[in-house]
VOPAGU-2260 file (C-alpha; in pm, 1 decimal, decimal comma):
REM VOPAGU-2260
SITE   aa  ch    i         X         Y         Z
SITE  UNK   A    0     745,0    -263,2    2429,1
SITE  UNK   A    1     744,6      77,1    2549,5
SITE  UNK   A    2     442,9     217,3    2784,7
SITE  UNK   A    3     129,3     466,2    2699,3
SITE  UNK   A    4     241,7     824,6    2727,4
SITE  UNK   A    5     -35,0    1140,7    2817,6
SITE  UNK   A    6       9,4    1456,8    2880,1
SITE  UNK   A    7     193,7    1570,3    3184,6
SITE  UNK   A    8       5,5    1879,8    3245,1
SITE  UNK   A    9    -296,6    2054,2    3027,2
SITE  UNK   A   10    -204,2    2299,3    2788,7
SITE  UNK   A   11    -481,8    2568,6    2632,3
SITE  UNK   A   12    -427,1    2739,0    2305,3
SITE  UNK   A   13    -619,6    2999,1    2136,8
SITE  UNK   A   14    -632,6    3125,4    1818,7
SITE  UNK   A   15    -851,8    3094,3    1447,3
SITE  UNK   A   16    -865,9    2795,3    1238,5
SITE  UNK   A   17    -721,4    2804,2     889,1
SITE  UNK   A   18    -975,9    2739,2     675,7
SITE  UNK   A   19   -1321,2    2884,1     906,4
SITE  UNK   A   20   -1123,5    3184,4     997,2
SITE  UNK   A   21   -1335,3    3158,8    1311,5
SITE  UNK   A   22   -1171,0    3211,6    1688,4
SITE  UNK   A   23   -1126,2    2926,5    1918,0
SITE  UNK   A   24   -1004,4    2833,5    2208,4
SITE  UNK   A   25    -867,8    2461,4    2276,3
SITE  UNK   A   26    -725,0    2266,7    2575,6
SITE  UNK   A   27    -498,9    1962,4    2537,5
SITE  UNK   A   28    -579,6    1778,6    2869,6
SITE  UNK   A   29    -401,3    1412,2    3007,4
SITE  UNK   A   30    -642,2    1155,0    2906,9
SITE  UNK   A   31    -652,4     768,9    3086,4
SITE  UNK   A   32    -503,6     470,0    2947,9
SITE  UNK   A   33    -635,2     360,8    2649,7
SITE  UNK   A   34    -828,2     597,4    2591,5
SITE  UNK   A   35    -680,5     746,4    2262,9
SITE  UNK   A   36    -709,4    1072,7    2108,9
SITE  UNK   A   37   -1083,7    1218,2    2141,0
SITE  UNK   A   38   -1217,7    1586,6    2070,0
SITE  UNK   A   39   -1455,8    1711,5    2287,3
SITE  UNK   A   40   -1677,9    1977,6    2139,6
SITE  UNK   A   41   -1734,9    2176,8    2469,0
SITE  UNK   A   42   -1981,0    2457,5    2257,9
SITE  UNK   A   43   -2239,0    2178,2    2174,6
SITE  UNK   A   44   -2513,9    2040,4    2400,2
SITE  UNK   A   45   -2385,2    1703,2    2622,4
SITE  UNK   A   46   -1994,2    1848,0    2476,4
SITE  UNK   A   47   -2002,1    1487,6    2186,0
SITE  UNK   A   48   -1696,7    1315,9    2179,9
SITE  UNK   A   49   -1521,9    1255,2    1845,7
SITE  UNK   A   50   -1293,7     968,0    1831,9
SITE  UNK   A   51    -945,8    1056,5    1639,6
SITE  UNK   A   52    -998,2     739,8    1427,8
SITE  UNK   A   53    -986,7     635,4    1025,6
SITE  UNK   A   54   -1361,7     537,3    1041,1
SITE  UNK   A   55   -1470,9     913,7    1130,7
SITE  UNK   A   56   -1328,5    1085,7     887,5
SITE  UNK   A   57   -1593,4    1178,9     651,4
SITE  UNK   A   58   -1444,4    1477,2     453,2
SITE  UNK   A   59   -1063,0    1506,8     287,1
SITE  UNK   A   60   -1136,6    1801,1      62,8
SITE  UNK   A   61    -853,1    2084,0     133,3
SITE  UNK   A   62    -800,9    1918,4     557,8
SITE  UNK   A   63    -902,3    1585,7     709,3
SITE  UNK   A   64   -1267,2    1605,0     912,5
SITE  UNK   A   65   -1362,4    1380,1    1165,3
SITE  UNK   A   66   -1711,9    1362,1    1293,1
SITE  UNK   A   67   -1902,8    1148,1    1542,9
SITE  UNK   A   68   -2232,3    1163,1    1801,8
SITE  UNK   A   69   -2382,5    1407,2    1537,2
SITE  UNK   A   70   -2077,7    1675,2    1587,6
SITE  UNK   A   71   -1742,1    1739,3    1395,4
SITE  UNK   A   72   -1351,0    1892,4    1412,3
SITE  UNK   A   73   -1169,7    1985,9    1055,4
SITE  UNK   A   74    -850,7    2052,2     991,0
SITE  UNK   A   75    -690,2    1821,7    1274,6
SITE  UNK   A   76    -373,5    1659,5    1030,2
SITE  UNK   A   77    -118,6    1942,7    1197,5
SITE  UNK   A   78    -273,0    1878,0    1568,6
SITE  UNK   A   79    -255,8    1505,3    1494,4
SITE  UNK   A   80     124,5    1513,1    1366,9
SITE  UNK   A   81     280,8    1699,2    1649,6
SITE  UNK   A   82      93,0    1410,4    1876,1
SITE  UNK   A   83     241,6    1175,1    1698,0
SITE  UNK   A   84     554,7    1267,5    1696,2
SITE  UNK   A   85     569,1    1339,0    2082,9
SITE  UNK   A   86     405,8     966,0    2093,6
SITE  UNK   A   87     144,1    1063,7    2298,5
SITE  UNK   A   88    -105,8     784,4    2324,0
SITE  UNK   A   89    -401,1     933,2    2495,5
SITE  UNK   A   90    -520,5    1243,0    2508,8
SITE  UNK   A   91    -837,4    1459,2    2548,4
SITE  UNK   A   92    -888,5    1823,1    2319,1
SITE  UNK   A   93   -1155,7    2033,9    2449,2
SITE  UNK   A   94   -1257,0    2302,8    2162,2
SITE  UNK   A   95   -1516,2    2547,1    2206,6
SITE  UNK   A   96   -1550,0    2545,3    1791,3
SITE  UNK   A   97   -1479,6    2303,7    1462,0
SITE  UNK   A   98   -1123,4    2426,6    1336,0
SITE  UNK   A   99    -806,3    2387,8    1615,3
SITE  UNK   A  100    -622,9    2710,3    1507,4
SITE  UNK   A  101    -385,7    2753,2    1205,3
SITE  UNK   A  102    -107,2    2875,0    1447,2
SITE  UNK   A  103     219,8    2914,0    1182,9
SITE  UNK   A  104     -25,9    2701,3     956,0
SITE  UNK   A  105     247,6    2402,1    1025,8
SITE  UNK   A  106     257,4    2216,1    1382,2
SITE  UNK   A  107     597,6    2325,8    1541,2
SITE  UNK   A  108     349,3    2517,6    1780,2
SITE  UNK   A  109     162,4    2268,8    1865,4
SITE  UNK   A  110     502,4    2015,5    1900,6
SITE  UNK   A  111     652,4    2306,4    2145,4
SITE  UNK   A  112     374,3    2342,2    2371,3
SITE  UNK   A  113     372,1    1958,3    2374,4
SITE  UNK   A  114     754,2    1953,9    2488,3
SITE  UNK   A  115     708,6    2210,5    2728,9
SITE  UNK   A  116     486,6    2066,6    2932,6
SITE  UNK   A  117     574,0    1728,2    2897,7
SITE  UNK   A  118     449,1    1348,0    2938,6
SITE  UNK   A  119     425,4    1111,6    3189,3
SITE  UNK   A  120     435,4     690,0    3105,0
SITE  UNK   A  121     116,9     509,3    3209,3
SITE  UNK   A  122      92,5     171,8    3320,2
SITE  UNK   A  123      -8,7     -33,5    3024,4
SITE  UNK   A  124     226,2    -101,8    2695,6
SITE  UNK   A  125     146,3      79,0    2389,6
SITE  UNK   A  126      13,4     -67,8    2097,6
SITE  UNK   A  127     244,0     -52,5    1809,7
SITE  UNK   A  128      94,5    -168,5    1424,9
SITE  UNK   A  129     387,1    -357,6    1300,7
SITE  UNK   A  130     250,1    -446,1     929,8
SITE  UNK   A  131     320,5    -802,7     775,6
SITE  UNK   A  132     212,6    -700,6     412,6
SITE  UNK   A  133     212,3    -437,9     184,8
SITE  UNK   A  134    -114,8    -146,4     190,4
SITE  UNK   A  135    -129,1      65,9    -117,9
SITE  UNK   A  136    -442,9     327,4    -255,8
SITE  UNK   A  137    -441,6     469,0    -511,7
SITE  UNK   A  138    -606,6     780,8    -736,8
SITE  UNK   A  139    -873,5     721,4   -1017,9
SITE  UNK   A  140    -675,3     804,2   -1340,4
SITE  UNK   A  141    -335,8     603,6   -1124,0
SITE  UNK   A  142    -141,6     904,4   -1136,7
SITE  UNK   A  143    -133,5     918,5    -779,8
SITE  UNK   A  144     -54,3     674,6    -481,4
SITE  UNK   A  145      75,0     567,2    -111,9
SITE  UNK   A  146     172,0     224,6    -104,5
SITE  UNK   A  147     289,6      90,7     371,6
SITE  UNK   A  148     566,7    -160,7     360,4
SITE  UNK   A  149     651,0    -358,8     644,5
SITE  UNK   A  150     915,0    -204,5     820,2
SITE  UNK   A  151    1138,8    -198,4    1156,7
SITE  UNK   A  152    1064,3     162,7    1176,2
SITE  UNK   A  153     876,4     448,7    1014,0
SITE  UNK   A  154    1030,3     611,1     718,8
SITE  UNK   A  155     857,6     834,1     483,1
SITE  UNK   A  156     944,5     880,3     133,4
SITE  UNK   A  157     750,8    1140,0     -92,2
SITE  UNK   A  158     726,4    1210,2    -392,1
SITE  UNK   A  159     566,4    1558,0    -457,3
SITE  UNK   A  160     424,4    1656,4    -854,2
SITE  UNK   A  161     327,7    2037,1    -926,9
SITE  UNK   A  162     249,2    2106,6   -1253,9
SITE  UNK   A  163     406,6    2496,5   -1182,7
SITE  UNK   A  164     731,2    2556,5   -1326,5
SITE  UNK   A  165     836,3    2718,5    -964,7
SITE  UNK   A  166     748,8    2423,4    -798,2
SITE  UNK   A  167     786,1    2116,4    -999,2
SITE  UNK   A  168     924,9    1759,0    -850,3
SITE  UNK   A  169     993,9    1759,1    -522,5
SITE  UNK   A  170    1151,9    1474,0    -339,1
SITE  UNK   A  171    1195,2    1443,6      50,2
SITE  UNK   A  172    1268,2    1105,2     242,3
SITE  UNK   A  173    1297,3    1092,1     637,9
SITE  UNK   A  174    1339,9     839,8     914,7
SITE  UNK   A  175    1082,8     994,0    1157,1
SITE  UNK   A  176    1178,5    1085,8    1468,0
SITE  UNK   A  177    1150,5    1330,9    1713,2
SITE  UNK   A  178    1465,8    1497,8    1649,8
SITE  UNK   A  179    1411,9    1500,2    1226,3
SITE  UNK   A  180    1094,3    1619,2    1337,8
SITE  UNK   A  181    1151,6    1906,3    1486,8
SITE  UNK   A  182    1380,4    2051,9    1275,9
SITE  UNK   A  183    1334,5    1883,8     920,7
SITE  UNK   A  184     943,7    1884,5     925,4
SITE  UNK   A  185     707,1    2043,7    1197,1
SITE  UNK   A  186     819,3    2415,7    1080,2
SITE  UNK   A  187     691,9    2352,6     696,7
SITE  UNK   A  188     384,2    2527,5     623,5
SITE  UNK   A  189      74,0    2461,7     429,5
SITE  UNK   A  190      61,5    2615,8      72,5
SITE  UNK   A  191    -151,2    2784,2    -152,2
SITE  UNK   A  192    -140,6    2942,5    -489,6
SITE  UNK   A  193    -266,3    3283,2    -505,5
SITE  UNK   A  194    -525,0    3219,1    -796,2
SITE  UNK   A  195    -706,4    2961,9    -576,7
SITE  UNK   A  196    -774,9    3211,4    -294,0
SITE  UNK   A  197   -1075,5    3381,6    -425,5
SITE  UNK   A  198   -1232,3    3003,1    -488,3
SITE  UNK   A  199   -1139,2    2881,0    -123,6
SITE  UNK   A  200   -1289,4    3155,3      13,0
SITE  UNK   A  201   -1570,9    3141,2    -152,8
SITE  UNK   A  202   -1642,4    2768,7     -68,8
SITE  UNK   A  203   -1566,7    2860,4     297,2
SITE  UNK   A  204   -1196,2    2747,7     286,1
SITE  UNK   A  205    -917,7    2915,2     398,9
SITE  UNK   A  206   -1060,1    3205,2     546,0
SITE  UNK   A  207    -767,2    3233,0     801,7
SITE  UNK   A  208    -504,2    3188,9     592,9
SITE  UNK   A  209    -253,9    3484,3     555,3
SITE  UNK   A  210     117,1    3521,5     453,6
SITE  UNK   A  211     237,8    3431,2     847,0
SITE  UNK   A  212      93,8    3082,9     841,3
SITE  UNK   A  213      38,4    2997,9     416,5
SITE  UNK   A  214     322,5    2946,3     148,5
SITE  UNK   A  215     170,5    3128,7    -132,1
SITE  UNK   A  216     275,7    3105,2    -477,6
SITE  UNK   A  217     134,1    3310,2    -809,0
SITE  UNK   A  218     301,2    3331,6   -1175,9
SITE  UNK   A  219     566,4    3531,7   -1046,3
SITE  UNK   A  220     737,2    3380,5    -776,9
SITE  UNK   A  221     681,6    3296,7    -408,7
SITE  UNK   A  222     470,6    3586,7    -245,5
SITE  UNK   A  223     698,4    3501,2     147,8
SITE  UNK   A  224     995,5    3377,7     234,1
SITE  UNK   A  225    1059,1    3011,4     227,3
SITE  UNK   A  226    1212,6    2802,9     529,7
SITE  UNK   A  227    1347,3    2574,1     311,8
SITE  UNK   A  228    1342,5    2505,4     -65,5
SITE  UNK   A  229    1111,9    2216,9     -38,7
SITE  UNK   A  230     906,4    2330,9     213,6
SITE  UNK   A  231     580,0    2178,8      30,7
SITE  UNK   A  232     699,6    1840,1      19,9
SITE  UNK   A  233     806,8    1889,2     369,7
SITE  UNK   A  234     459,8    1967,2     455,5
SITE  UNK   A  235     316,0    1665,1     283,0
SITE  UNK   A  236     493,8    1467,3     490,7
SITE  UNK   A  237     386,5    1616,0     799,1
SITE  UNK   A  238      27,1    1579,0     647,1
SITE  UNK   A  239      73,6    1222,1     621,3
SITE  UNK   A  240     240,2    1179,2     995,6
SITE  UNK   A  241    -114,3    1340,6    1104,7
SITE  UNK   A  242    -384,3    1100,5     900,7
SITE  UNK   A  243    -186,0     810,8     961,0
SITE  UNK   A  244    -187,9     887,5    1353,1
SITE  UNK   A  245    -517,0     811,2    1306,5
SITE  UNK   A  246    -453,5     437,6    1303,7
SITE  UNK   A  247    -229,0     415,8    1566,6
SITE  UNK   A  248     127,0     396,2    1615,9
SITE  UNK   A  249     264,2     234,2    1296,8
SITE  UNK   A  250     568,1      31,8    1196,6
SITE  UNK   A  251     603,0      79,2     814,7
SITE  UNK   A  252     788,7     248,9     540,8
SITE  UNK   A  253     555,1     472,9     305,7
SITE  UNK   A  254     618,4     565,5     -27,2
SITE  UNK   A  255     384,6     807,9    -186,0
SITE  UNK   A  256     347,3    1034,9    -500,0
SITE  UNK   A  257     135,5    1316,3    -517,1
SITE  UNK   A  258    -103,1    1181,3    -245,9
SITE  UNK   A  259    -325,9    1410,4      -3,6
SITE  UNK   A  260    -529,0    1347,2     232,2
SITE  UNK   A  261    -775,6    1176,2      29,8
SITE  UNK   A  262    -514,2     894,9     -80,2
SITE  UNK   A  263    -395,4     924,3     307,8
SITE  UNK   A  264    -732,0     812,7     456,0
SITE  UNK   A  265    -840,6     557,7     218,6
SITE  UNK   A  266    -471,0     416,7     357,8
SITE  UNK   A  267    -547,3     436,1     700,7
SITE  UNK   A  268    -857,2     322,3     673,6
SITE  UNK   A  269    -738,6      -6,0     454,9
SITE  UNK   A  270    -505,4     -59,2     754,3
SITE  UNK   A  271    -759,5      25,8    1033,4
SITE  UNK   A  272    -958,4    -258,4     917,2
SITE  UNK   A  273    -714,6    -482,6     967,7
SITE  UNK   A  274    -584,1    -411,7    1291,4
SITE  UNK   A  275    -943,8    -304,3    1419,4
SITE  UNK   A  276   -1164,4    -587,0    1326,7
């Protein structure tokens, strides 16, 4: 059983958050054994902690939100994935606002500055979910689903349905690790098509968005230059790697089609349950 891992050093980051467009500024500091991933919103009175848990998220619409002790953080999946896939265990993230910024709107950033600095081992084994039986969720009309199967590993197999002609089925399957990571998922981007922008930004949603850190689509074509053809199935996957951190360090092979991070929660949190009683 391998040990805990932190942070060797603290890292700070600044930069605006993808969807509030607003400027913050965010440290990534060694936290103690078992003491998980936490937020820490520094702007608020008595800085509230936010545990980086299933049973806070409270919002999946366009980002996964967490909130707790009356405050919240949005938009954590791509922070989230990059921990994951360092395995860092415990961890503290100071933020003086709601959003962690968009960076490339992907998390090799966030995986980089992770490497660079790197971890130390604590004294005290990690906890690793190895599941026994099969976790599924699935959407209201069934079009839609995730299903965990017990696994010696975690493997990721997804299924990704766009109804635009440019996009269609895409198909991506990966053993995780750090090295497939790095160079097969953490540089995929988040994705938008161009006739959705005036809505988002209207309901407050990606107002920091731009053609560095988006993948935007319209009628035509793509509006940027791809890093791969699939790169939006290549996100997904690093989507799910970040809400199913969330849980813990898990053991499982997931199969999903078409899921977000609704379908991704209502997993973790079906999982949570059982491991968290």
């Amino acid at each position: 059983m391998p040990n805990q891992k932190t942070l060797k050093n603290a890292i700070e980051i600044t930069g605006i958050g993808l969807h509030s467009g607003v400027e913050v500024q965010m440290k990534l500091k060694p936290a103690r054994i078992g003491s998980g991933i936490f937020f820490v919103r520094k702007d608020l009175e008595n800085a509230p902690k936010i545990s980086a848990t299933p049973e806070n998220v409270t919002s999946t619409l366009r980002a996964t939100t967490l909130e707790e002790n009356g405050a919240k953080v949005f938009t954590v999946e791509h922070l989230m994935s990059a921990l994951s896939a360092c395995e860092i265990d415990n961890c503290e993230i100071e933020m003086n606002a709601e959003e962690p910024p968009v960076l490339e709107g992907n998390s090799i950033g966030f995986f980089e500055m992770i490497k660079s600095v790197g971890t130390i081992e604590q004294d005290a084994a990690r906890k690793i979910i190895q599941l026994e039986k099969i976790y599924r969720a699935d959407s209201d009309d069934g079009k839609k689903f995730i299903i965990a199967l017990p696994y010696d590993g975690f493997r990721i197999s997804f299924t990704s349905v766009n109804p635009h002609p440019l996009i269609g089925i895409q198909f991506e399957d990966f053993e995780i690790t750090e090295e497939i990571y790095k160079t097969e998922i953490a540089p995929a981007r988040t994705i938008a098509y161009e006739k959705e922008v005036e809505a988002l930004h209207a309901a407050g949603l990606g107002r920091g968005g731009n053609l560095e850190n988006v993948i935007v689509y319209n009628d035509n074509g793509w509006m940027n230059k791809l890093k791969y053809p699939d790169e939006l199935v290549r996100h997904k996957i690093l989507d799910v790697i970040g809400d199913l951190r969330l849980v813990g360090f898990l053991k499982c092979h997931i199969i999903a089609v078409a899921s977000g991070h609704a379908l991704n929660s209502k997993l973790a949190k079906k999982i949570y349950a059982d491991f968290h009683s």
